[in-house]
C-alpha positions, 0 to 999 in steps of 0.5 A, a space after each residue: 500500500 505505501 508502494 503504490 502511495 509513494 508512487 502516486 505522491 512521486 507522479 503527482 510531484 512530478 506533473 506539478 513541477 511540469 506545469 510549474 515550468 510551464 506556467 512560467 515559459 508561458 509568463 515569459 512569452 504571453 501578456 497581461 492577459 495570460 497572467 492569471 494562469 501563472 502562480 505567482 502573484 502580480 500587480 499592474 495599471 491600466 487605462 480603458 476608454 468609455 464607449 464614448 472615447 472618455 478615458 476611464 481610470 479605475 486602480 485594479 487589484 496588483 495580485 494575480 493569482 491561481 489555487 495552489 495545490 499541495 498532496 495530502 499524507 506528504 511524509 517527504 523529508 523536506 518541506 513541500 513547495 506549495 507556490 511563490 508570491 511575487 508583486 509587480 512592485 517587487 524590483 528584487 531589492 529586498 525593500 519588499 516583505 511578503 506577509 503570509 495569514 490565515 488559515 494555518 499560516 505559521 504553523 502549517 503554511 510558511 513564507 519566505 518574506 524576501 522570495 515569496 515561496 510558500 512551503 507546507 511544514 505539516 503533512 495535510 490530511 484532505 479528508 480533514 480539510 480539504 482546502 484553506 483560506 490565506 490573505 497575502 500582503 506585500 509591505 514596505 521591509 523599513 516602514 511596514 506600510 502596505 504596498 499592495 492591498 492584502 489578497 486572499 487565496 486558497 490552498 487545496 489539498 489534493 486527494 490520493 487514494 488513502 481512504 477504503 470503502 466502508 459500509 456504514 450501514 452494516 451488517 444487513 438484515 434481509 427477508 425474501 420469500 422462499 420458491 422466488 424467480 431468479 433475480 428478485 431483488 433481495 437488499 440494496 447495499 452501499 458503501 462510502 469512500 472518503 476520498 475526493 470523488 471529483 479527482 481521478 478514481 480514488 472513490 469510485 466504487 465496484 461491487 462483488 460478493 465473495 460469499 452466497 453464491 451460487 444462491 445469490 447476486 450484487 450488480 456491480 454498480 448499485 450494489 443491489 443483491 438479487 436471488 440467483 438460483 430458482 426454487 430456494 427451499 425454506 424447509 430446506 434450508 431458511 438462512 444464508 450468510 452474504 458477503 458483498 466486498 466494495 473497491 476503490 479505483 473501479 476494482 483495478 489494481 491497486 484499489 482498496 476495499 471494505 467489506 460487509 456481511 448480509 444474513 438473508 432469511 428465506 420467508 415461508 410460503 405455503 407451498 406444501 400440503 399436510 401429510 398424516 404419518 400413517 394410513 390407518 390409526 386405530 382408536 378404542 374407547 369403552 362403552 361406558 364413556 359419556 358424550 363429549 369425552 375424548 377418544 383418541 387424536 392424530 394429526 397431520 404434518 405441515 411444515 410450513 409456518 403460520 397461517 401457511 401451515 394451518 390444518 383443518 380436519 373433518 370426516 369424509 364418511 364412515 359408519 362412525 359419523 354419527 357417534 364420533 365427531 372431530 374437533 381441533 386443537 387450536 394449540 399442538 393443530 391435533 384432530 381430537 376424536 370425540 365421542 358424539 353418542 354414547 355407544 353400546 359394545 352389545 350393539 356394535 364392536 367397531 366403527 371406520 372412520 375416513 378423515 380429510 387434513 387439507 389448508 385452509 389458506 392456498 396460495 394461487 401461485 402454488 395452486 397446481 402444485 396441489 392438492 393441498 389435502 391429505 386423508 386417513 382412515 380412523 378404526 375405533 374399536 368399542 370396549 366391553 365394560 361393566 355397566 350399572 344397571 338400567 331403569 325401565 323408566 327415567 323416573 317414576 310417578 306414583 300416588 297413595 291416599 293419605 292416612 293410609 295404613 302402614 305397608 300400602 303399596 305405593 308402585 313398583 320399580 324395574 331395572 335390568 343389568 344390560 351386560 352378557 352377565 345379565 345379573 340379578 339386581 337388588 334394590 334399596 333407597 337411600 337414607 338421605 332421600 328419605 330421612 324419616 324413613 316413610 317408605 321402604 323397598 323389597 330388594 329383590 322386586 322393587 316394590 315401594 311400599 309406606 312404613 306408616 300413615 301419611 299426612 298430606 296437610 304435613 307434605 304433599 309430596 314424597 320425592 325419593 331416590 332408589 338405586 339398583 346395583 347388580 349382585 355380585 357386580 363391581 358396586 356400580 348402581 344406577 339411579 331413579 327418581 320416584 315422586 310420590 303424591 300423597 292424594 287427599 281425604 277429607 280429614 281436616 275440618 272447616 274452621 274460620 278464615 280469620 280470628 277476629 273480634 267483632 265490635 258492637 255499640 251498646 246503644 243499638 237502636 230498638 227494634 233494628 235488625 244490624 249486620 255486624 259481620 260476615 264470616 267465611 271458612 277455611 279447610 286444610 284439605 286439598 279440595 278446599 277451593 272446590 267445596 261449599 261451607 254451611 253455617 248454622 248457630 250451635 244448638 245451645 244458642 239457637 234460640 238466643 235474643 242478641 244474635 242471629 246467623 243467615 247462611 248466604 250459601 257461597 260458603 259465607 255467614 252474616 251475623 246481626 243483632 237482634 235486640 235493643 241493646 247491650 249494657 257494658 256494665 252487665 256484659 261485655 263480651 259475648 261469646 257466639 258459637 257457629 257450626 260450620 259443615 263442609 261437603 266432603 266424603 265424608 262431610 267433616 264439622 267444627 264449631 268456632 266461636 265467634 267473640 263479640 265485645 260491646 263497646 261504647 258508641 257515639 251518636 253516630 255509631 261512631 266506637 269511642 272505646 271498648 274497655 269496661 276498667 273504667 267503668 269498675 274504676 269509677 265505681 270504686 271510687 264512688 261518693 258512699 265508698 268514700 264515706 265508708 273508708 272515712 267512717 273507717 278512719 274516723 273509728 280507728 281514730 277513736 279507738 286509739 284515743 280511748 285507749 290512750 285516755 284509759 292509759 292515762 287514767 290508770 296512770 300507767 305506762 303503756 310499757 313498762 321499762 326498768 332499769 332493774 329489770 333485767 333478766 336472762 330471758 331469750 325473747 321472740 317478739 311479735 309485731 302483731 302481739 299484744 305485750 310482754 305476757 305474749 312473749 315466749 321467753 325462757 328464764 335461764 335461772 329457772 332452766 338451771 335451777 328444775 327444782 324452781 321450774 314451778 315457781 310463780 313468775 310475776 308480770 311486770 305489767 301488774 302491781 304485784 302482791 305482798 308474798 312471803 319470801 319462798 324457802 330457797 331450794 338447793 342450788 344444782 350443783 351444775 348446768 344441766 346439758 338438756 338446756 341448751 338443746 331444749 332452748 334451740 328446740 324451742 327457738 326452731 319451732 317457733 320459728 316455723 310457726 310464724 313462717 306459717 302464720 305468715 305465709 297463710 295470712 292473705 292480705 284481703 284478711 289484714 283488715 280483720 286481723 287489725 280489727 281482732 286485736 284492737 278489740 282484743 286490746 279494748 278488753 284487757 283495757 277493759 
């Protein structure tokens, strides 16, 4: 590479210092005209004349110049000439200094201030700037005034071939369709020089492919890649990997180049039909398998991709098309054989089915490659298993009367075993359709029958289970619904419809007959809404004076009043029994009574209130009731101050405390008691002293009498042990006594109780 570098730098050196003798013979032979062609630089005067013979004077720029070229990537040893500056006024004294600005002037460009001459210090690099800018001015070397006004030119560096083509845009990714005629265009690749493009052919590109053939093309000059083979199998193969080389210098000799790598992916088409592995599956199923449940799948190959390699199945024909069906799965694209109807091993043992796997999506390009369908043939095979027995009937309806007596036949049910074996079956009703066990079952024929009498008004309806299962089978049992209707009797007799009282005003007009109510039945019984009800009064009250009852014969009754009036404070209520009859078989009756309260009207008929407590409150409270409880008052008054001017009189206390008197007693005290000669209480002294026990005990409420002091006795030589349990005796016994003295005392007799003892005091006054 650096060979042919120093070759092309060797010629170019050489071509310009031909042209820069040339230029120069040319400036010594030519006039002012050719002056622009040379390179250096110039400076004149001259006169033109107007159109009219004026002369014109007009001062022209001095510098005449040219673009000075300089080669890039220069590694010479010595600087490189790039061209002189020379003005007109330049008599070669050296009065003159040249001055050099810019672009890299001073450090890339230097100039020789007394000759002019221009040299590059620096290699230069056209691919990092292709030309520079420079302003070049001749002064006076003493006074550094301007001698010429400053002129800018532009140095160019000239390119060479130092740059490879490169893909930018690299690597590529491409797509063509599989089965694509020769020449169908794949990509377009390109690639960029850096180089001049103007100069020579330093960026002029040519395109090969060093990897992809024989499959693949470039043209050389676009670089657009192209198929180059017919009939590329994807299924065969789907990807290739390309290799496109670009070189400079229209792919001679000497030229560099870049390459890039091209991955190619074949796109499927659908150019190929679906297959099935085999010509014959075979499929079993057993026979007690449910409609919908799947048999066996298959399923058939297509290589192609996508919507291209969709497969849909169906049945052509067979004698299984109408116990099996085919449906697919939309995931692994299997055909999935179902069962449609159930099938019976007894019946028929094996079904042919002809199944068809086609595309549903052709391309018409490959249309005559077709056809793009595939079929098989599908054997199923049925299964013998051992299946529960069958009922006769998908269920059963039968009816009882109730109150029928216990083992009333209800129905019969029937199953068969279906298998070769045909074996016996038993017969049982589950516990859990018949929790209160009303009917039971003979295992061996199936006949229902009732375990007890049954009440259509508790449950009109009986719905129980009965399973059949084969003897000696494998505990597999069919079941049956058996809905039992229990049929009415008439056994509920009629009775009122409502319970409600009937109001009636006390202050019922003489002699007008009133409607106060009409009545109407009801009955339990399932012919209710059919029959007819009869009312009558009850015999006892068939001739009463307040009341009478008309049967309006449409199972109602209207009830009137038929006397003058009531009073509240004689009666209140009334009760009125009703006979009601029914028309049933047998006919049934009941009596009802109907209450009928008085109450208090205005004159309007109008029912102010129905409540006779305040009637009995008012007489309670009466002008001579409260006479009599002040007559009360006033004597129970005067008997207490009687007896407290009788006390006074005597001029004895009412109870006498002394100080002094202070016995061992333990006393039991009566509110209700008349004093202390009615206590019950026990001297201890005495109770320890049993030679005494006859001593006379005096009153305390009476003046005592003069007595001879008693002879004392000999003193016990020590307490008794009877005392103290006959004084705890003693003490529970009375209590009893008064709990039962207080628990017969009824209030209504406090009164009298009161009265007693106040008399019983006025006595002992007395």
């Amino acid at each position: 590479m650096w060979e042919e570098l120093r070759l092309q730098v060797f010629f170019l050196c050489l071509g310009a210092a031909l042209w820069s003798a040339a230029a120069a013979a040319t400036h010594r032979g030519s006039g002012p005209r050719e002056r622009g062609h040379r390179r250096h630089l110039s400076l004149h005067r001259h006169r033109e004349r107007g159109k009219e013979g004026q002369v014109l004077h007009r001062s022209k720029r001095g510098w005449v110049w040219n673009q000075f070229f300089v080669i890039e990537e220069y590694t010479g040893p010595d600087p490189v000439l790039v061209g002189r500056l020379h003005s007109d006024v330049d008599s070669g004294n050296g009065n003159i200094k040249y001055i050099l600005s810019g672009e890299g002037a001073g450090t890339i460009f230097v100039i020789d201030d007394k000759t002019g001459n221009i040299h590059a210090t620096k290699t230069l690099d056209r691919e990092e700037q292709a030309q520079y800018t420079l302003t070049a001015q001749a002064v006076a070397r003493d006074t550094n005034k301007p001698l010429e006004p400053p002129s800018e030119f532009i140095v160019k560096v000239q390119d060479i071939n130092d740059n490879p083509p490169e893909f930018l845009h690299g690597p590529y990714y491409a797509r063509v369709a599989e089965m694509s005629n020769v020449g169908t265009s794949v990509i377009k690749v390109t690639a960029t020089d850096a180089d001049d493009p103007t100069y020579g052919n330093s960026a002029r590109l040519v395109y090969s492919i060093l990897q992809g053939q024989p499959y693949f093309s470039v043209e050389p000059q676009t670089g657009i890649i192209r198929t180059a083979l017919p009939n590329m199998d994807r299924e065969a193969r789907q990807e290739y990997d390309v290799v496109i080389q670009a070189k400079d210098m229209g792919g001679h000799m000497g030229g560099l180049s870049g390459t890039t790598q091209v991955k190619i992916t074949l796109t499927d088409v659908n150019d190929n039909p679906p297959k099935f592995a085999q010509g014959v599956y075979a499929m079993a199923v057993s026979e007690d398998k449910v409609p919908g449940e799947e048999v066996g799948r298959l399923k058939a190959r297509d290589p192609d991709l996508a919507e291209n390699g969709l497969v849909d199945y169906r049945i052509l024909e067979g004698d299984g098309m109408n116990f099996f069906e085919i449906t697919k799965d939309s995931e692994t694209q299997e055909a999935v054989v179902k069962l449609k109807k159930p099938v019976d091993f007894e019946t028929k043992r094996s079904y042919t089915l002809k199944v068809e796997a086609s595309n549903p999506h052709v391309d018409p390009r490959f249309a005559t490659w077709g056809p793009y369908k595939d079929t098989t043939i599908v054997k199923i095979s049925v299964e013998d298993a051992d299946e529960p027995p069958t009922f006769m009937a998908p269920s059963y309806n039968f009816e009882v009367e109730e109150n029928a007596p216990a083992g009333t036949l209800v129905g019969r049910v029937h199953a068969k075993d279906t298998d070769i074996m045909n074996n016996p079956v038993r017969y049982m009703i589950p516990r859990y359709t018949d929790l209160e066990e009303f009917f039971t079952i003979n295992t061996e024929d199936g006949i229902i029958k009732t375990t007890r009498p049954l009440d259509r008004e508790a449950q009109s309806w009986h719905n129980i289970s009965v399973s059949a299962a084969e003897i000696g089978g494998h505990h597999q049992d069919a079941k049956v619904r058996v809905n039992i209707k229990v049929k009415d009797v008439n056994d509920n007799a009629p009775e009122f419809a409502t319970q409600n009282e009937v109001l009636v005003c006390e202050n019922v007009s003489p002699g007008k007959v009133n409607l106060i109510e009409t009545v109407s039945a009801t009955d339990k019984d399932e012919m209710a809404h059919r029959q007819h009800f009869h009312f009558r009064l009850a015999p006892e009250v068939a001739n009463n004076h307040s009341f009478s009852l008309k049967d309006n014969r449409d199972s109602t009754a209207s009830i009137f009043v038929i006397r003058k009036g009531f009073s509240r404070l004689s009666q209140d209520v009334y009760h009125l029994p009703i006979e009601i009859n029914d028309n049933g078989v047998p006919p049934l009756s009941s009596t009802n009574t109907l209450i009928i309260r008085v109450c208090s009207c205005d004159s309007k008929d109008t029912i102010l209130s129905c409540n006779v407590e305040p009637f009995i409150l008012s007489a309670g409270l009466s002008t001579g009731a409260l006479i009599a409880i002040l007559a009360c008052i006033v004597i129970l008054l005067a008997i207490v101050v009687l007896f407290v001017a009788l006390r006074r009189q005597k001029k004895e206390p009412l109870i006498v405390f002394e100080e002094e008197d202070i016995r061992e007693n333990i006393i039991t005290y009566d509110d209700e008691g008349g004093g202390e000669e009615d206590t019950e209480a026990f001297d201890i002294a005495t109770l320890q002293n049993p030679d005494g026990a006859n001593g006379f005990l005096p009153r305390k409420d009476i003046k005592p009498e003069l007595q001879y002091p008693m002879r004392p006795g000999l003193r016990p030589i020590g307490n008794s042990v009877d005392v103290d349990d006959f004084i705890k005796t003693r003490i529970s016994d009375n209590k009893r006594k008064k709990s039962k003295e207080k628990k017969t005392l009824q209030p209504s007799s406090i009164y009298e109780q009161s009265q007693r003892k106040t008399c019983e005091l006025k006595n002992r006054l007395n």
